[in-house]
Kinemage of the C-alpha trace (Angstrom):
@kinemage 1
@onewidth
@group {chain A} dominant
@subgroup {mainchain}
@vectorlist {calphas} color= white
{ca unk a 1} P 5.598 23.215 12.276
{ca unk a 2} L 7.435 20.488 10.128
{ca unk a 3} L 10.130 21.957 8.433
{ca unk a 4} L 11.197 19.067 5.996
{ca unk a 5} L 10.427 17.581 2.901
{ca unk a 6} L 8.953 14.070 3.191
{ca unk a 7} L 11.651 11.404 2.716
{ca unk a 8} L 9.554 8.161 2.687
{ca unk a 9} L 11.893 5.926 0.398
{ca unk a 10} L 11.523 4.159 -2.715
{ca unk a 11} L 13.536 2.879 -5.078
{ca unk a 12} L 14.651 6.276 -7.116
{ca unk a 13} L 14.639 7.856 -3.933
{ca unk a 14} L 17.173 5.170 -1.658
{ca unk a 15} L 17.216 6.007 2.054
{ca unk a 16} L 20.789 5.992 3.306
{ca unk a 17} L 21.137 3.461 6.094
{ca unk a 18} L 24.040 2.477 7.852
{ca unk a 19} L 24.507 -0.735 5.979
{ca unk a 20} L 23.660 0.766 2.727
{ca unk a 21} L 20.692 1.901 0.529
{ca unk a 22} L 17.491 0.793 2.019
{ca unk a 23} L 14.357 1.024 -0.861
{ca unk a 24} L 10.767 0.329 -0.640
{ca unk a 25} L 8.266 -1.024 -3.308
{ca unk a 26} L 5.118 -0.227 -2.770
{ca unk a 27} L 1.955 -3.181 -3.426
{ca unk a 28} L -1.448 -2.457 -4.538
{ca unk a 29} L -3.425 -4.412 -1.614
{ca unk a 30} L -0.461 -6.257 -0.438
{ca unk a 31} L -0.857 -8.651 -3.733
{ca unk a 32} L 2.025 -10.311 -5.032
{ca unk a 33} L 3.143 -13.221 -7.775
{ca unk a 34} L 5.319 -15.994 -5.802
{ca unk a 35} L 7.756 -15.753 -9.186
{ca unk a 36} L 7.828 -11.630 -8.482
{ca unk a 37} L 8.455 -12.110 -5.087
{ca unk a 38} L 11.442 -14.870 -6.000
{ca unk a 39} L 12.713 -12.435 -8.681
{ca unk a 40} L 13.075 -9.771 -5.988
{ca unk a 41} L 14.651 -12.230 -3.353
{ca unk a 42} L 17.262 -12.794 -6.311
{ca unk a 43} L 17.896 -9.195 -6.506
{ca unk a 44} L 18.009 -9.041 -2.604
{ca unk a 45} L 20.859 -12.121 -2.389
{ca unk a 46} L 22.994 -10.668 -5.018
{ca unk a 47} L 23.080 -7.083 -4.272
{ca unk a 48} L 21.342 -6.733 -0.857
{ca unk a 49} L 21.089 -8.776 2.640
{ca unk a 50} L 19.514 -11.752 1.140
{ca unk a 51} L 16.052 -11.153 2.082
{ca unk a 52} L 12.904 -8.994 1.526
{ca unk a 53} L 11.652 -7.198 4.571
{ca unk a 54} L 7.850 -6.734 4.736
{ca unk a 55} L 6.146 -3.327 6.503
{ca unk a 56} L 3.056 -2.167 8.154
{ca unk a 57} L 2.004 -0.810 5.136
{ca unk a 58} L 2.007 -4.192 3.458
{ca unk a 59} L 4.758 -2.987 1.177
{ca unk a 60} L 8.428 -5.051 0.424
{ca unk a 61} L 11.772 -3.584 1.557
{ca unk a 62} L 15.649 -4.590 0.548
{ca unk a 63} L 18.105 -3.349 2.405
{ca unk a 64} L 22.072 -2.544 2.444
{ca unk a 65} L 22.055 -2.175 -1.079
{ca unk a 66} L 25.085 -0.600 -2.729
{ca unk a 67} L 25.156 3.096 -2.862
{ca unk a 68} L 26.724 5.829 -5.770
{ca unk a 69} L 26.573 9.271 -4.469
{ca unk a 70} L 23.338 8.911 -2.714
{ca unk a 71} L 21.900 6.211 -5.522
{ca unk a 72} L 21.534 3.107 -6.434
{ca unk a 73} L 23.528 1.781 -8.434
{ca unk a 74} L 22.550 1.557 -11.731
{ca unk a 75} L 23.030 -2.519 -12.823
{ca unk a 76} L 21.537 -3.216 -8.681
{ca unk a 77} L 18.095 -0.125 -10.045
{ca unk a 78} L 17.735 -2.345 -13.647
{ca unk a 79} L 17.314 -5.523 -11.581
{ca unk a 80} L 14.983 -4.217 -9.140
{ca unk a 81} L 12.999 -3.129 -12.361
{ca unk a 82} L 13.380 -6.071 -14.407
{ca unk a 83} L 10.951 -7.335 -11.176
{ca unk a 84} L 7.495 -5.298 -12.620
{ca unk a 85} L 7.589 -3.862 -8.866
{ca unk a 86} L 8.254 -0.103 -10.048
{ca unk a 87} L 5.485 0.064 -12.786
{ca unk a 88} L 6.139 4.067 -13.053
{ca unk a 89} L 8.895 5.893 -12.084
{ca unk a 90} L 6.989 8.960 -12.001
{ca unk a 91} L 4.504 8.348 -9.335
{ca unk a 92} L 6.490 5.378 -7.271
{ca unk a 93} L 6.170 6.713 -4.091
{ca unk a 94} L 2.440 7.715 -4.051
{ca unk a 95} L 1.082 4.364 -4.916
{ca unk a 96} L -0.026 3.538 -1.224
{ca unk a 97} L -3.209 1.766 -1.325
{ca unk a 98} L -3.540 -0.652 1.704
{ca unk a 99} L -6.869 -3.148 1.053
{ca unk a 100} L -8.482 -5.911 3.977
{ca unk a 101} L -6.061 -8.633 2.392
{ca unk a 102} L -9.233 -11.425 2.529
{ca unk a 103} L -11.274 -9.349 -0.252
{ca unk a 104} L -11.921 -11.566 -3.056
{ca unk a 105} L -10.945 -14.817 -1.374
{ca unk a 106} L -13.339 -15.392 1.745
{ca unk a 107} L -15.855 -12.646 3.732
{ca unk a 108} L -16.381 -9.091 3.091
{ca unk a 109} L -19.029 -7.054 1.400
{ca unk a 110} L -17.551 -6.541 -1.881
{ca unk a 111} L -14.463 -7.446 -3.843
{ca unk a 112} L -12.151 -4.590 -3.634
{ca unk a 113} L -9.530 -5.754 -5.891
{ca unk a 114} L -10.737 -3.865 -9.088
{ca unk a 115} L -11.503 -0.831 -6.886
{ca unk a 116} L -7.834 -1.027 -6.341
{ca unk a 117} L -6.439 -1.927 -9.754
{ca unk a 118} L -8.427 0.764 -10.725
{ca unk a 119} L -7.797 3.569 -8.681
{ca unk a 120} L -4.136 2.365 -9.112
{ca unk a 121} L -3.915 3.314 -12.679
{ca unk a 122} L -6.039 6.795 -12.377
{ca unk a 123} L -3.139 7.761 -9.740
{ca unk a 124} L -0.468 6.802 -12.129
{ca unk a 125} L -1.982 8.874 -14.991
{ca unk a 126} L -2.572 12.125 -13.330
{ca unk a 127} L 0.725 13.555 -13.602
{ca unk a 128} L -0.286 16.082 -10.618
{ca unk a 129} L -0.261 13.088 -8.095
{ca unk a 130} L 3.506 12.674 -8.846
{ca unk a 131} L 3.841 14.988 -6.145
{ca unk a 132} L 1.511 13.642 -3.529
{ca unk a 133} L 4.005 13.040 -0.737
{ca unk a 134} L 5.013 9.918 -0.115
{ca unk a 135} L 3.479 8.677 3.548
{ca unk a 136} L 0.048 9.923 2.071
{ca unk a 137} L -1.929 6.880 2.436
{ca unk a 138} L -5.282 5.087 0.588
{ca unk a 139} L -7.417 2.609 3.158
{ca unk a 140} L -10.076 0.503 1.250
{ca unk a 141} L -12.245 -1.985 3.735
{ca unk a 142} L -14.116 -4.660 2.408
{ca unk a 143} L -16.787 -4.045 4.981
{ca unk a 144} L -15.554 -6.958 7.483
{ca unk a 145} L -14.074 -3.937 9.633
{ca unk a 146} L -10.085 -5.093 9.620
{ca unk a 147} L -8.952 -1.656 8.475
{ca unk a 148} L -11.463 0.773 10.072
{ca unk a 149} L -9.228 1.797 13.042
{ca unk a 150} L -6.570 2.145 10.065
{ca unk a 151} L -5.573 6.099 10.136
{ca unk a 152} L -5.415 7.059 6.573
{ca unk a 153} L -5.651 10.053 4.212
{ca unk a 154} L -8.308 8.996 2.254
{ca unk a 155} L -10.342 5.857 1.715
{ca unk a 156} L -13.850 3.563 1.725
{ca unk a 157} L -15.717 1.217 3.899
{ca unk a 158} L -17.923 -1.164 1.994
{ca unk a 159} L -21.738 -1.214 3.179
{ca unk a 160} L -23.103 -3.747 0.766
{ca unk a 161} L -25.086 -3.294 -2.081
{ca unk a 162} L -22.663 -1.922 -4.352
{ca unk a 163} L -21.496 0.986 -2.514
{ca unk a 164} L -19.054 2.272 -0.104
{ca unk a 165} L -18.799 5.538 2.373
{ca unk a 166} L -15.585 7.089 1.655
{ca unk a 167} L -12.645 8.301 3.915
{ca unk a 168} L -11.533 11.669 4.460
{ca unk a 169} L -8.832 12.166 6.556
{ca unk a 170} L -10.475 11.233 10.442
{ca unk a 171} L -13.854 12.454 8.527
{ca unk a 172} L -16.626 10.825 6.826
{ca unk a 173} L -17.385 11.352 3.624
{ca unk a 174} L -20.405 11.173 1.122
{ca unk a 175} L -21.864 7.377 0.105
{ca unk a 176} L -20.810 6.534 -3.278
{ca unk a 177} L -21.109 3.637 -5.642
{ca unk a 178} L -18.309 1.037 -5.702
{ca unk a 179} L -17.846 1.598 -9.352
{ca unk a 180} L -17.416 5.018 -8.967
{ca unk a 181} L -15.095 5.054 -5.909
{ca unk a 182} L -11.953 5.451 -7.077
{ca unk a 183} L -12.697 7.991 -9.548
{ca unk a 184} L -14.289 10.115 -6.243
{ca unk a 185} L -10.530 9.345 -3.934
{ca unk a 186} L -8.609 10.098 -7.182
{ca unk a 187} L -10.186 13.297 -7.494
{ca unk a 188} L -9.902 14.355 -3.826
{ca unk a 189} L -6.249 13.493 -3.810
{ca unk a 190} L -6.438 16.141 -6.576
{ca unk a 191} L -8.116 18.485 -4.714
{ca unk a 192} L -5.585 18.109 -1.669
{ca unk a 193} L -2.197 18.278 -3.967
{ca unk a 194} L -4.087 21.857 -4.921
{ca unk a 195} L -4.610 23.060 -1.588
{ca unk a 196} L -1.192 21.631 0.309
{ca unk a 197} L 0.889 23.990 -1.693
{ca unk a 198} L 5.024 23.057 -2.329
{ca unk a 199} L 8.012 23.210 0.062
{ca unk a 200} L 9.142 21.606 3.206
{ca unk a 201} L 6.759 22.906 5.425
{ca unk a 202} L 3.598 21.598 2.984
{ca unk a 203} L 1.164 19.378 4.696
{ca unk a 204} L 1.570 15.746 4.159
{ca unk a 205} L -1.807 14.404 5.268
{ca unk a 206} L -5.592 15.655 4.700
{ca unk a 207} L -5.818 16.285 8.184
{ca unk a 208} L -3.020 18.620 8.182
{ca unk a 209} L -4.563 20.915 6.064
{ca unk a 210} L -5.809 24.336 7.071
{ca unk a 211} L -9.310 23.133 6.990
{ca unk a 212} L -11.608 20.473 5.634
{ca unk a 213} L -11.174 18.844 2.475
{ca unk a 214} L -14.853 18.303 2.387
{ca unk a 215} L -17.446 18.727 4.350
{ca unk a 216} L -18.230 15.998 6.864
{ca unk a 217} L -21.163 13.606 6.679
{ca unk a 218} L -22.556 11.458 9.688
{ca unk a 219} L -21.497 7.973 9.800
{ca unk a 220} L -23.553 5.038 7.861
{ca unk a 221} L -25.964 3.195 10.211
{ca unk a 222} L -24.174 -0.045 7.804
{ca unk a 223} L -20.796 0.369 8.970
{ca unk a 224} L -18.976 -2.578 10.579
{ca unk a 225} L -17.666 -2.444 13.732
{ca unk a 226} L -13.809 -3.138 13.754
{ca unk a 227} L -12.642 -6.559 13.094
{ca unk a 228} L -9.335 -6.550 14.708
{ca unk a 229} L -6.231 -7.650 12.504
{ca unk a 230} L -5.621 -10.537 11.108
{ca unk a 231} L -5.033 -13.693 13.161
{ca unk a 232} L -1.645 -15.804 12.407
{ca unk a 233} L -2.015 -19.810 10.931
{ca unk a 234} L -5.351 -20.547 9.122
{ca unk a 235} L -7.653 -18.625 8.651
{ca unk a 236} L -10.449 -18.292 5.902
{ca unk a 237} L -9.526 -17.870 2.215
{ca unk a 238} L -5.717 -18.927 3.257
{ca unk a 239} L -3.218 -19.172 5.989
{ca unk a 240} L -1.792 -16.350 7.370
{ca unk a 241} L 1.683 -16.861 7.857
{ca unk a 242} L 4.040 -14.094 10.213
{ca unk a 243} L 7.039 -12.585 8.779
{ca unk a 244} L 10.391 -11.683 11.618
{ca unk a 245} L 11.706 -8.176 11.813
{ca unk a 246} L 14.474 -10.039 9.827
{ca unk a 247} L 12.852 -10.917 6.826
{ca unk a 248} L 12.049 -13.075 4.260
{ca unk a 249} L 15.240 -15.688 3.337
{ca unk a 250} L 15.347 -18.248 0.570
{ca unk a 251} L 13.653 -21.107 2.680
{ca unk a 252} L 10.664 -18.815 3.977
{ca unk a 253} L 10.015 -17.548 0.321
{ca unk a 254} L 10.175 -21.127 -1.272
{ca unk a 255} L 7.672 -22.172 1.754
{ca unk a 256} L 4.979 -19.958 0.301
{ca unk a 257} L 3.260 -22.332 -2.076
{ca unk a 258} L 0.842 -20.213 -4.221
{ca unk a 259} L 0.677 -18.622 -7.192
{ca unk a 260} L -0.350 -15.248 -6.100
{ca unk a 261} L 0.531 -13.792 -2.222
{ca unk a 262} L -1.103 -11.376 -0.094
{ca unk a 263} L 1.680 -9.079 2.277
{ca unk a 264} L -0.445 -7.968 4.773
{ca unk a 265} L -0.411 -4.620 7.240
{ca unk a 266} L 0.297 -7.120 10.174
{ca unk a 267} L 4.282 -7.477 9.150
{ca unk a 268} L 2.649 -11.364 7.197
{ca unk a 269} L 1.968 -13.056 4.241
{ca unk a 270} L -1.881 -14.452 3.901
{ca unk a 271} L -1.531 -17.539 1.330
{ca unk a 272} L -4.692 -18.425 -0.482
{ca unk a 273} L -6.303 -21.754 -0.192
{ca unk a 274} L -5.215 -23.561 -3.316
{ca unk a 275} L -8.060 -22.183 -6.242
{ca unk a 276} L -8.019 -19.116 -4.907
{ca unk a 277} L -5.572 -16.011 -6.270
């Protein structure tokens, strides 16, 4: 049985690496503004390594950032804000909503960036999912299959049509309408913070729970099969461009030409065709 609290970082809660504070900033779907993005290399050159590490999650990372008894330090935590990337305090670390980084620009069943936006904000104003823990993770597929083999704790598949079967831990759920999804995964996150219970030895995914969140429902007969990730160079809606295990530096950054940037769950950065954001 775990015996520890979750530690996933952020940037009120620093993890303590050997070359200094290491925080993560969390994306809805990956999307980003190029000046954001430029404002949070800035904050990276003057206080950090110089770049901005991407994850698996499609989320940003600085690293060796200067620490004060196990925090940031307050003028390096104001510039990091000053950014937009920590909209709330509050619920920082449970904003994990990973999207199929094409919606909106080229395939798919359905545009899944409101779905996002939305669900976004009804996490952020239910004070109760301040304490979802922090590696508890959203999956939303268009419907083109790039995230099905995703694990997550809850989540959607688009079928077409205006709806979408939702996620449930390794389950199935119920078919829903699109417009209605993210009220439905805002409300089971609810019911999971209610049955998970406080301490270090809570749960920290749906599976984990002593049994079902809901009941199970058979797979859609309209599911996709799984599309694979992401290819590297172009690809439709953009070109997908790979990001090192070292990060993002000044020249890589000022290569991205496009107003708005997608960080994708392959460890790249998709950038849309020009007319597309």
């Amino acid at each position: 049985m775990r015996e520890r609290s979750d530690r996933c970082p952020g940037v009120l809660r620093p993890w303590p690496a050997e070359d200094g504070l290491l925080v993560r900033l969390r994306l809805i779907g990956g999307r980003i503004g190029a000046s954001v993005l430029q404002s949070l290399l800035d904050v990276a050159e003057e206080y950090g390594d110089g770049r901005v590490h991407v994850t698996a999650r499609a989320n940003l990372q600085v690293r060796s950032l200067p620490d004060v008894d196990g925090r940031l330090r307050p003028d390096a935590l104001a510039a990091l804000e000053r950014t937009g990337l920590l909209p709330s305090r509050t619920h920082e670390l449970v904003r994990n909503v990973m999207v199929s980084p094409q919606t909106g620009l080229a395939g798919g069943r359905a545009d899944l960036r409101p779905v996002a936006e939305e669900l976004d904000r009804l996490l952020c104003a239910d004070p109760a999912l301040a304490t979802l823990p922090g590696r508890f993770l959203v999956v939303l597929d268009d419907g083109r299959g790039d995230l099905l083999e995703r694990s997550c704790d809850l989540g959607l598949v688009a079928l077409g049509g205006g709806s979408a079967q939702l996620r449930v831990g390794s389950d199935w759920g119920p078919v829903v309408p699109l417009d209605e999804a993210a009220a439905r995964i805002v409300d089971l996150a609810g019911a999971f913070v209610a049955r998970r219970g406080s301490g270090p030895c809570a749960p920290w995914h749906v599976d984990e729970l002593d049994g079902r969140l809901t009941a199970p429902v058979a797979a859609d007969d309209r599911l996709p099969r799984p599309g694979g990730p992401l290819p590297f160079g172009v690809v439709p809606g953009g070109r997908h461009v790979p990001v090192s295990y070292a990060g993002l530096d000044r020249a890589a950054v000022t290569a991205l030409v496009a107003d708005r940037l997608v960080v994708t769950p392959w460890r790249g950065v998709l950038v849309p065709e020009e007319g597309h954001d």
